[in-house]
N, C-alpha and C positions, 0 to 999 in steps of 0.2 A: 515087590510086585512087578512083573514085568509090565512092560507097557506095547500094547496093541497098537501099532500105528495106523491111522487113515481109515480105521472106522465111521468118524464122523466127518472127518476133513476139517479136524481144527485140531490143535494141539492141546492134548492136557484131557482133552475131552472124556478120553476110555477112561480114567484113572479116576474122575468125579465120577462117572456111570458105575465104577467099581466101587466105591466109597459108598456112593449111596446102598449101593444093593449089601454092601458090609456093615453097613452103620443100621441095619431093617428098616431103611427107607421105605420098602413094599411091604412092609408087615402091616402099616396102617394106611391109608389112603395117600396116595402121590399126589405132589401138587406141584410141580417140577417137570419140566420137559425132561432133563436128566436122568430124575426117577425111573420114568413112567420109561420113555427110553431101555434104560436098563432092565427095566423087569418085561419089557419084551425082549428084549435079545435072551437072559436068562429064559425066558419060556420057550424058546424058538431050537434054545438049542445049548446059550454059553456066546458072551462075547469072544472069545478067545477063535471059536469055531467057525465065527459069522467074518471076523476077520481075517478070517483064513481064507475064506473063498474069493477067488479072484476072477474066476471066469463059469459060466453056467451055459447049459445049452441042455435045453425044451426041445421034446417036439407035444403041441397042442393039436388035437381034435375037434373043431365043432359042431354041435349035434345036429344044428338046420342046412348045416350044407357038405361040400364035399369034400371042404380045403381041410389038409393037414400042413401045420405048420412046423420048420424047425428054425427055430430062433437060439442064436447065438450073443452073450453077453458078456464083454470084458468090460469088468467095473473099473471106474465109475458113469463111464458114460459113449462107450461105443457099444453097437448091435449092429448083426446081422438076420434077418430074415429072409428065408425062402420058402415057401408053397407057389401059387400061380404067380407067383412076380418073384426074384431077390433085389431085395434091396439091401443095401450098405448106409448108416449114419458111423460116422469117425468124431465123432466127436463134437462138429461142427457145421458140416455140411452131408446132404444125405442125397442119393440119385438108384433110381432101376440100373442093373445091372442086366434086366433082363424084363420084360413084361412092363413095360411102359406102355400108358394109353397110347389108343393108335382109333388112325380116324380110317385106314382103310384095311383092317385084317394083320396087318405086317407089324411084326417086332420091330420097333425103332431103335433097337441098341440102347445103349448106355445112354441115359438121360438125368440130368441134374431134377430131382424132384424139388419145387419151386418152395422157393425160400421161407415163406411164412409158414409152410407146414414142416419145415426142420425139429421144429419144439414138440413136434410130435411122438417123435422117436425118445427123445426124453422123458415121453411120459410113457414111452409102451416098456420101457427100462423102469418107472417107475411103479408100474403096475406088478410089475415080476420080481422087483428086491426092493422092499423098502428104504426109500429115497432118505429119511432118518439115520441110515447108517452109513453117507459117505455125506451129508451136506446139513448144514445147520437146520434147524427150525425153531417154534415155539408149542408151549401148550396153547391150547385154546377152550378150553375147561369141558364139560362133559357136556354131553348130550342121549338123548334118547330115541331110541328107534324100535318100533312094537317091542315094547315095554324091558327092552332091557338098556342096561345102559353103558355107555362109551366115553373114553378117552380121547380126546382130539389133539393130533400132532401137526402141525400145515410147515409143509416145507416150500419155500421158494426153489423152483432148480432153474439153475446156470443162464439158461435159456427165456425166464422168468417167469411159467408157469406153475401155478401155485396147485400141490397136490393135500387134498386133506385126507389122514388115515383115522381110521375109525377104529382102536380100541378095545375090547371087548376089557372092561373092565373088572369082570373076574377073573379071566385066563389070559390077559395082556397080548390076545394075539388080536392081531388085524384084521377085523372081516369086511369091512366095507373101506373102500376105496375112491374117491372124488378128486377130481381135475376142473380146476377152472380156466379155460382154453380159447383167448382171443382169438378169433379167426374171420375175415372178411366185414370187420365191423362189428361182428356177434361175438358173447360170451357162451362157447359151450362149456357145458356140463359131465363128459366121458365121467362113467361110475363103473366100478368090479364090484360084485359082492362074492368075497371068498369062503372056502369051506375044504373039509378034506384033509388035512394038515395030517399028513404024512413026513416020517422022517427019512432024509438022503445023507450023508456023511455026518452023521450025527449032529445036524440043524432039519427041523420041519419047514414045509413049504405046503400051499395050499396045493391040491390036485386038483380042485375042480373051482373056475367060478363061473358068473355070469357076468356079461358084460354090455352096456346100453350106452346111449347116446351119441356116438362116434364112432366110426368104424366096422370092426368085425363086430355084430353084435348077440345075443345069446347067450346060451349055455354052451360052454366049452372043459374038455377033460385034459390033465397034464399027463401022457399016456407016457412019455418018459423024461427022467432029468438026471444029468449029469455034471456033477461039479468038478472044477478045477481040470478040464478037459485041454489038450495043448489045442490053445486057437493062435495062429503065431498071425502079424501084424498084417499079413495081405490080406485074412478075412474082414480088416476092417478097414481094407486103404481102399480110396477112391481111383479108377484109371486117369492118368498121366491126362489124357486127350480134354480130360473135363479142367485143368488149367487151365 
């Protein structure tokens, strides 16, 4: 069996998600982060394929406003966006490169986007590729939402907030999405509810979700997506001057 490297970001991991899904792990109910795991990447598309992609780049449309977004992703953990601002996260610190708040009309230039909301970009990376397939997590047993019912996976990322995906425990794909997001004393709540799963390089992705409690919020459509696109390292380095 070959082995898939950095799917999970642990060692050994692809090859227990391969076992279970060879041994009919998913034939009867999962009770196993591993399982459950696997028989989502197999619905999605095939571990082999989901490890294969290394870099992604959206552009999103939202229906109540005017922004069109194009966001750029090289897993596991740099993005670029631009619509009315671009910003850069590299992995650890995140700044406008362009469209920084401004108190008098003017473009401030390049501005370090303040430190607490760095964990943010982590999570807009983990709204867009399932955080499950580069960083550990746990089950967290089912639950139920208008009357059907889910699989809970909660991952910790890097950064330390915690994202919970939602399951769809008949077709193992993802449709709901939760973020629990310290910020200024408060614990927000940022939720996706996905839908649309359409296939790109032979892995699905959802094309359309909605999105509430943080940020851009709404109904939003993925009007294009491209995988393993050459994004080579300047898209995600920060300028020299913010040293």
């Amino acid at each position: 069996m070959k082995r898939i490297g950095g799917i999970l970001g642990i060692d050994g991991a692809v090859l227990l998600l391969a076992a279970a899904v060879a041994s009919g792990g998913g034939a009867s109910e999962p009770a196993t982060r591993d399982e459950i795991v696997a028989r989502c990447a197999e619905a999605l598309g095939g571990a082999d394929r989901i490890a294969a992609v290394r870099t992604l780049r959206f552009e999103v449309s939202y229906a109540d406003t005017n922004i069109v977004q194009r966001i750029e992703i090289a897993r596991p953990n740099r993005i670029r966006s631009e619509g009315n601002a671009v910003l850069v996260f590299d992995g650890a610190r995140a700044a406008f490169l362009k469209g920084a708040p401004s108190t008098n009309g003017r473009d401030p230039g390049v501005q370090l986007v303040e430190a607490e909301a760095w964990r943010d970009f982590e999570v807009d990376i983990a709204f867009l590729f399932p955080a499950f397939f580069d960083y550990p997590g746990e089950y967290a047993g089912l639950d139920t939402l208008d009357a059907q019912t889910f699989h809970k996976i909660v991952v910790a990322l890097p950064m330390g907030i915690r994202m919970t995906y939602f399951l769809d425990a008949g077709t193992f794909l993802p449709r709901r999405i939760v973020a629990d997001f310290p910020y200024g004393g408060v614990v927000y709540h940022p939720e996706r509810m996905v839908d649309d799963y359409r296939e790109t390089g032979g892995v699905l992705f959802p094309r359309a979700f909605t999105s509430s409690g943080w940020g851009l919020r709404g109904a939003a459509t993925v009007t294009s997506l491209e995988l393993n696109v050459s994004l080579n390292d300047e898209r995600f380095t920060l300028p020299s001057s913010l040293e």
